[in-house]
C-alpha positions, 0 to 999 in steps of 0.5 A, a space after each residue: 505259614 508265619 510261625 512265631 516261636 517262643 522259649 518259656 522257662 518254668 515258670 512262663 511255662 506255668 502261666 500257658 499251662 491251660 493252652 499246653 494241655 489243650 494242644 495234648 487233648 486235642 493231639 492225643 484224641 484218637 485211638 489207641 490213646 482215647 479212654 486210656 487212663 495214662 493218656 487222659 488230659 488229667 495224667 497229662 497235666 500232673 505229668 506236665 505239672 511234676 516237670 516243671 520243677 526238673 532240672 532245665 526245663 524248657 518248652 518251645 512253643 509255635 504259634 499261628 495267629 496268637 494261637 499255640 499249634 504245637 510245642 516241645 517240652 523237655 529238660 536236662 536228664 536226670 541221671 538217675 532216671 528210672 526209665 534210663 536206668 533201665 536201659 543198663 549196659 544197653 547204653 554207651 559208656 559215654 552216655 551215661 557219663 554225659 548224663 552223669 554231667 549233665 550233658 544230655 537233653 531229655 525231649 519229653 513231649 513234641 506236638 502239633 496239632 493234627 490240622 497242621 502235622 505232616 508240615 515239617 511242624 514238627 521238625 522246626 519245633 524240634 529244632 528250634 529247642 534243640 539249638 538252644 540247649 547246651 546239653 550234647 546229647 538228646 533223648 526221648 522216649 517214643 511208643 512203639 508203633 507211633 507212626 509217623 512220629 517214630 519214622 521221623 525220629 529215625 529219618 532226623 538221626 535218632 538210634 534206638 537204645 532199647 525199649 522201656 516202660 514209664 509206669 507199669 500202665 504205660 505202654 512199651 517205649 523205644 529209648 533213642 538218642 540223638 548224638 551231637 546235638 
C-alpha cells in the first residue's frame, strides 16, 4: 500500500471536515452502533466540529489513491475534563499533574475503513500522530467490548485506568493511557 500521511491543524482540518465524516459513517455502519443516536453521523460531526476549537487539535490522515482511508483525531487533555475527572484517585499522581501542564495527549478517535483494517492501518496512523506530539503521555477512551480496537490498545502498551461515560446515552468506556509517548 503507498500510504501518504498528512497532519492538518484546526483549521486545514475543517476544510476536509465532509471526508472525515464519510470515513466515520462508513466506519461506524455496523452493529451495535447503527440506529444508536450518539453514534449517528450528526452527533459525530457536532462532536467533531466542538473539538476543533481544543486546545492542539491535531488530526492525521492516510490517504490511498487521493482518497482518505483512515485518520486520528485528538488534542492536549483538558485538565479539567469531565470524563477524566471522573476517574479520580483511579489516576496516578503524576497524571494528573501532567494534564494539569499540559503534558498529556488525548486520542480521541482512530479509524480505518473496514476494507482495509486488520492491516496494521491503524497502528501507523497511531503512531505517526503520536510522534508529532510534545505531549508525554497519551490517553483515549475505548468502548468496552470494541474488538479489535481494545486488544490493540492493549498489545500497543496501553493500561486501563477505569471505566467511564461520555454523556449518560453514551456507553461504558475504558480510560487508558499510553506512558512515555
Amino acid at each position: 500500500m503507498d500510504l501518504g500521511f498528512q497532519r492538518h491543524d484546526a483549521k486545514s482540518a475543517k476544510a476536509i471536515t465532509s471526508e472525515l465524516v464519510d470515513v466515520y459513517a462508513k466506519v461506524y455502519d455496523v452493529p451495535p452502533y447503527i440506529g444508536d443516536p450518539f453514534f449517528s453521523v450528526e452527533s459525530f460531526r457536532s462532536r467533531l466540529e466542538a473539538a476543533y476549537d481544543t486546545e492542539g487539535f491535531e488530526t492525521v490522515t492516510a490517504r490511498l489513491d487521493g482518497r482518505i482511508v483512515g485518520y486520528v483525531h485528538g488534542a492536549t487533555l483538558p485538565a479539567d475534563k469531565p470524563w477524566w475527572v471522573s476517574l479520580g484517585n483511579r489516576r496516578p499522581t503524576e497524571l494528573v499533574d501532567l494534564a494539569g501542564a499540559g503534558g498529556i495527549f488525548w486520542l480521541r478517535e482512530l479509524m480505518v475503513l473496514p476494507e482495509l483494517q486488520n492491516r496494521g492501518l491503524g497502528r501507523q496512523i497511531h503512531d505517526t500522530v503520536i510522534a508529532g506530539r510534545t505531549e508525554r503521555v497519551t490517553v483515549l477512551t475505548c468502548i468496552v467490548g470494541n474488538e479489535p480496537a481494545h486488544g490493540a490498545y492493549l498489545r500497543w502498551g496501553y493500561t486501563i485506568l477505569g471505566q467511564i461515560k461520555h454523556a449518560p446515552e453514551s456507553p461504558v468506556y475504558d480510560a487508558m493511557y499510553l506512558p512515555s509517548c
